[in-house]
C-alpha positions in Angstrom: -1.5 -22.1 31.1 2.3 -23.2 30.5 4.0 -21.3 28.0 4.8 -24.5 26.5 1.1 -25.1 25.6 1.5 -22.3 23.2 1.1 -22.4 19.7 3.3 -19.8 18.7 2.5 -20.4 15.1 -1.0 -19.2 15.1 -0.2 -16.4 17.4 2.3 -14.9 15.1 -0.7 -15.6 12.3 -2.7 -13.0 14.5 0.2 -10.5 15.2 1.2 -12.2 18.8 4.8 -12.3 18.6 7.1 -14.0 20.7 9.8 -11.3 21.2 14.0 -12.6 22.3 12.5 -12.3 26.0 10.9 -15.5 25.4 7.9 -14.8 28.1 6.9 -12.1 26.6 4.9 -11.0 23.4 4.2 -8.1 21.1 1.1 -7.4 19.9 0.6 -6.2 16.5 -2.2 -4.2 15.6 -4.9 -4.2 12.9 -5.0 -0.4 11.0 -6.1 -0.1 7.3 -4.2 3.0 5.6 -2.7 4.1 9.2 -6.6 5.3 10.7 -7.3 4.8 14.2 -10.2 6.9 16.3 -9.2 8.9 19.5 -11.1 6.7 21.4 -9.0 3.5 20.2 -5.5 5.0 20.7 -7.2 6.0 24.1 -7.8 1.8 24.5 -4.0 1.1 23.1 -2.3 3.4 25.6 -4.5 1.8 28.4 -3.7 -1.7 27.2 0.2 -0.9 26.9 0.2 0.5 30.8 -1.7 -2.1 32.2 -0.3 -5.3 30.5 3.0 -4.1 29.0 5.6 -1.5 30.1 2.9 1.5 29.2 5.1 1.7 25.7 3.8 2.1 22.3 6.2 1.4 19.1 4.4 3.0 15.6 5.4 0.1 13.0 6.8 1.2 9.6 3.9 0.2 8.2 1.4 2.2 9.4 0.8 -0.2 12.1 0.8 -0.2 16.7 2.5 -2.9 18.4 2.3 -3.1 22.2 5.5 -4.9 23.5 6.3 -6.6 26.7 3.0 -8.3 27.0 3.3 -11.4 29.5 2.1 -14.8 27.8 -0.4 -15.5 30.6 -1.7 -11.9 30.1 -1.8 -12.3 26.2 -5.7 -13.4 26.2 -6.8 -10.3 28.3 -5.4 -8.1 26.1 -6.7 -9.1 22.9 -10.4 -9.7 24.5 -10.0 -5.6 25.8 -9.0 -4.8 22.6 -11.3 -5.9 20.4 -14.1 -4.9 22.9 -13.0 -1.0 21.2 -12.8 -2.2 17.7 -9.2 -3.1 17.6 -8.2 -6.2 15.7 -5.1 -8.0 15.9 -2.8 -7.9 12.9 -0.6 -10.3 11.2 3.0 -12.0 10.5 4.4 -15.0 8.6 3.7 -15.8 5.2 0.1 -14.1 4.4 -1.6 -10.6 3.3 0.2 -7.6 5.7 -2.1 -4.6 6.9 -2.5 -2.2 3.8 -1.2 0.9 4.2 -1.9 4.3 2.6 -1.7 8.3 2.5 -4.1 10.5 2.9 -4.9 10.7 -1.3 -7.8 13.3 -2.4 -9.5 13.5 0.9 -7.0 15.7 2.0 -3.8 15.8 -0.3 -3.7 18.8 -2.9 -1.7 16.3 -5.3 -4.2 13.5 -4.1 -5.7 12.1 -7.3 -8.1 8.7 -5.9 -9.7 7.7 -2.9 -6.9 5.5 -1.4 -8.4 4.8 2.2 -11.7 3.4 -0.3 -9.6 1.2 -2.3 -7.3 0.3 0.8 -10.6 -1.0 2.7 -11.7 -3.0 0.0 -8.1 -4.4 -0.2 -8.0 -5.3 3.4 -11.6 -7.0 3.3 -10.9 -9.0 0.7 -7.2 -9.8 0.8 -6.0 -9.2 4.7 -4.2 -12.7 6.7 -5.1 -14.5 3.3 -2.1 -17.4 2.8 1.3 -16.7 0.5 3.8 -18.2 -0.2 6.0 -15.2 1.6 5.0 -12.2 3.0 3.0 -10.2 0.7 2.7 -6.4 1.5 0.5 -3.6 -0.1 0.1 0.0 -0.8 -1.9 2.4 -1.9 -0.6 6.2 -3.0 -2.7 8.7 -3.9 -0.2 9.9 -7.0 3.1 9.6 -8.2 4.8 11.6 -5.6 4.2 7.9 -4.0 4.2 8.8 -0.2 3.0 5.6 0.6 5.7 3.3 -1.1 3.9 2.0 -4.0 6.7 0.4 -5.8 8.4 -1.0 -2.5 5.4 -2.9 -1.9 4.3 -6.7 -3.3 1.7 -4.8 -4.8 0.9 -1.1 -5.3 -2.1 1.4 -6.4 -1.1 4.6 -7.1 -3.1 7.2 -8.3 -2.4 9.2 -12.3 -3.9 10.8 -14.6 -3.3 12.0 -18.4 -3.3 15.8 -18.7 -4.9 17.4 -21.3 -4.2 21.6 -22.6 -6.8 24.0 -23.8 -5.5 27.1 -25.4 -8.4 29.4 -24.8 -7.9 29.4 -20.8 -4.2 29.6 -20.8 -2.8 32.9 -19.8 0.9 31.5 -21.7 2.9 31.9 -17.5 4.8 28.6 -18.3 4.3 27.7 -14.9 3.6 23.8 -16.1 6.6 23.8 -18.1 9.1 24.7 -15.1 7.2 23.2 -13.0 6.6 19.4 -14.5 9.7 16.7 -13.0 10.3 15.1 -15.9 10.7 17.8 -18.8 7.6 16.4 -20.2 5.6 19.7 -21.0 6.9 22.4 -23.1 6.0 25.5 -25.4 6.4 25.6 -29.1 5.4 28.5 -31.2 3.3 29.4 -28.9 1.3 26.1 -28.4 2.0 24.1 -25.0 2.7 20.3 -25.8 2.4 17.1 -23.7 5.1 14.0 -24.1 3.1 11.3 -23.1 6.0 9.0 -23.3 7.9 11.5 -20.4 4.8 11.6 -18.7 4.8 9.9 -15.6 0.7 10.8 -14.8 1.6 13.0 -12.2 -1.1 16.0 -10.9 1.7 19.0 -10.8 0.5 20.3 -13.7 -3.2 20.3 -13.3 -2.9 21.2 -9.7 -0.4 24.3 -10.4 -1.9 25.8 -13.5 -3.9 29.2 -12.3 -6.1 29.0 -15.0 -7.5 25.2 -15.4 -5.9 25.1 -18.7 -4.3 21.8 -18.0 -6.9 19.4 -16.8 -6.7 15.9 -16.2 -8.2 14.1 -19.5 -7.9 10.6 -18.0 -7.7 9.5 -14.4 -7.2 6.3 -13.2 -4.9 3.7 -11.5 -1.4 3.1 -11.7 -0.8 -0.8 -10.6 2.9 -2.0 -9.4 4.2 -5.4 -9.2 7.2 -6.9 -7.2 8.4 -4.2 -4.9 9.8 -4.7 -1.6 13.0 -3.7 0.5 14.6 -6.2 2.8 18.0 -8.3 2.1 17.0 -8.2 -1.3 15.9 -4.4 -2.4 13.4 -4.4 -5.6 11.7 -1.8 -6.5 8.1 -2.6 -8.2 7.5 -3.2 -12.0 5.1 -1.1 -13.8 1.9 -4.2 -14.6 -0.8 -1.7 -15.9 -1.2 2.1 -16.0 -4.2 4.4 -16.1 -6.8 1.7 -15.2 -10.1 4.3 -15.4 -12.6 1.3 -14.2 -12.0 0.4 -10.4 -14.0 -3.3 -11.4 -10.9 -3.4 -13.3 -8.4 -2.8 -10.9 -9.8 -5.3 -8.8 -10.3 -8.0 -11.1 -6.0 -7.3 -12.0 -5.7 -7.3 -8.2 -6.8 -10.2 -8.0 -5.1 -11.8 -10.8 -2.0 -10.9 -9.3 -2.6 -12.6 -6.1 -3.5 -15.5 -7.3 -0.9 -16.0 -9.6 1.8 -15.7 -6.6 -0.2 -18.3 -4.2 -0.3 -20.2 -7.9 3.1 -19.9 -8.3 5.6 -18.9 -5.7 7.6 -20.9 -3.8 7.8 -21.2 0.0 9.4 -18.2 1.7 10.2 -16.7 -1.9 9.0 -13.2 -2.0 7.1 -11.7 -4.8 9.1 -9.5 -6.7 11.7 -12.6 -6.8 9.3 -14.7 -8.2 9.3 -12.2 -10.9 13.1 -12.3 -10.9 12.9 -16.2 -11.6 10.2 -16.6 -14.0 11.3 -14.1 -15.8 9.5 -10.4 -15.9 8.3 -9.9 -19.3 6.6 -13.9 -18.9 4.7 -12.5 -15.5 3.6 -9.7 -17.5 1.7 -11.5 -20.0 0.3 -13.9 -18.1 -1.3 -11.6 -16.1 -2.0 -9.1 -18.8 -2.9 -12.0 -21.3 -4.4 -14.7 -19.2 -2.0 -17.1 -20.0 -1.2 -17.6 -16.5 -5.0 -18.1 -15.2 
């Protein structure tokens, strides 16, 4: 084959990109939430030594790209890959490879399953058509290690704390421990400003006796983030969803009403920008927008 029979367009749709050396490709990986077995990064490095330059570059996105791959070798590659449960990944104007921290499986502060909700992101969402590049994360709390508002749309973890007085030893710990100032002591009696609050675990997680607790727990959902020429950070759609049928169904929306209503090569959160922020907001809270 002739590297002018190929259609670079719907190789860069499956993460085959034509690097400046114009034979030669990178291949972008498929990883949900950064996971990959031994056995796969076993099959990656054996794929990079035999048809690239035996080099592996970890993408900022929680992703593997194998550079220097030879057009005529491109097919190969992708057929020995797949054989050990490696996908190809994506570029150009569609759904990116979700990415995530570890959240509660692991994470002290970790406050939802985020490798759960990234799989059920990736299933239903991943190489889907936009009108730009649409990128997602998923944090397990507020401490937001996995970008959540510098993403098109973000999950992160909160939950509403909640103080009973008959475990609390009166150590103060919460109140020089919370970020924002929003927990303090007054005659006696620990109190909770809900408008400070930014749902957070610090609290719940640091007090020695349980007396904080999370009351409510839930999802925080971002809108509009992302970094490039044009730096935005996210927009606060809907906090403290407690019904994951609920995030989904606002997931959803949101998608939608980009391929609905961005233009070409116009990137989320600038949609926002042009429509106007508060108008995005109740469409998609409202339904004015379905």
């Amino acid at each position: 084959m002739a590297q002018s029979d190929l259609d670079l367009a719907a190789l860069k749709k499956v993460g085959m990109i034509q690097q400046k050396q114009k034979d030669y490709f990178a291949l972008r990986l498929h990883a949900v939430g950064g996971d990959f077995t031994a056995e796969q990064l076993r099959k990656i490095a054996e794929v990079a030594e035999k048809y690239g330059k035996g080099q592996i570059h970890v993408s900022t996105r929680q992703g593997m790209e194998i550079h220097f791959v030879h057009y005529t070798h491109l097919e190969n590659a992708r057929l020995e890959l797949e054989q050990a449960g490696i996908a190809m990944g994506a570029c150009g104007p569609r759904v990116r490879i979700v990415v995530a921290c570890p959240g509660e499986s692991t994470c002290r502060w970790g406050i939802i399953d985020t490798k759960k909700i990234a799989k059920r992101l990736d299933q239903a969402y991943f190489r889907q058509d936009t009108p730009h590049k649409f990128k997602m994360g998923v944090t397990g709390c507020p401490h937001n290690c996995a970008k959540a508002t510098e993403n098109d749309l973000g999950v992160m973890g909160g939950i509403l704390p909640a103080w009973k007085r008959e475990s609390c030893i009166g150590c103060d710990l919460c109140v020089s421990s919370c970020p924002v100032g929003a927990i303090s002591r007054v005659d006696g009696e620990y109190r909770l400003d809900e408008s400070k609050c930014i749902y957070c675990s610090i609290c719940t997680s640091n007090c020695p006796t349980d007396a904080w607790y999370p009351r409510k727990k839930g999802y925080i959902v971002w809108i509009g983030g992302t970094m490039g020429k044009i730096p935005r950070l996210g927009t606060q759609l809907k906090k403290l969803i407690e019904n994951e049928d609920e995030l989904f169904k606002t997931i959803d929306k949101v998608i939608r009403y980009y391929q609905t209503h961005g233009r070409k090569r116009e990137r989320f959160g600038h949609m926002i920008e042009r429509i106007g922020e508060e108008k995005v907001k109740e469409d998609l809270l409202n339904g004015a927008g379905d």
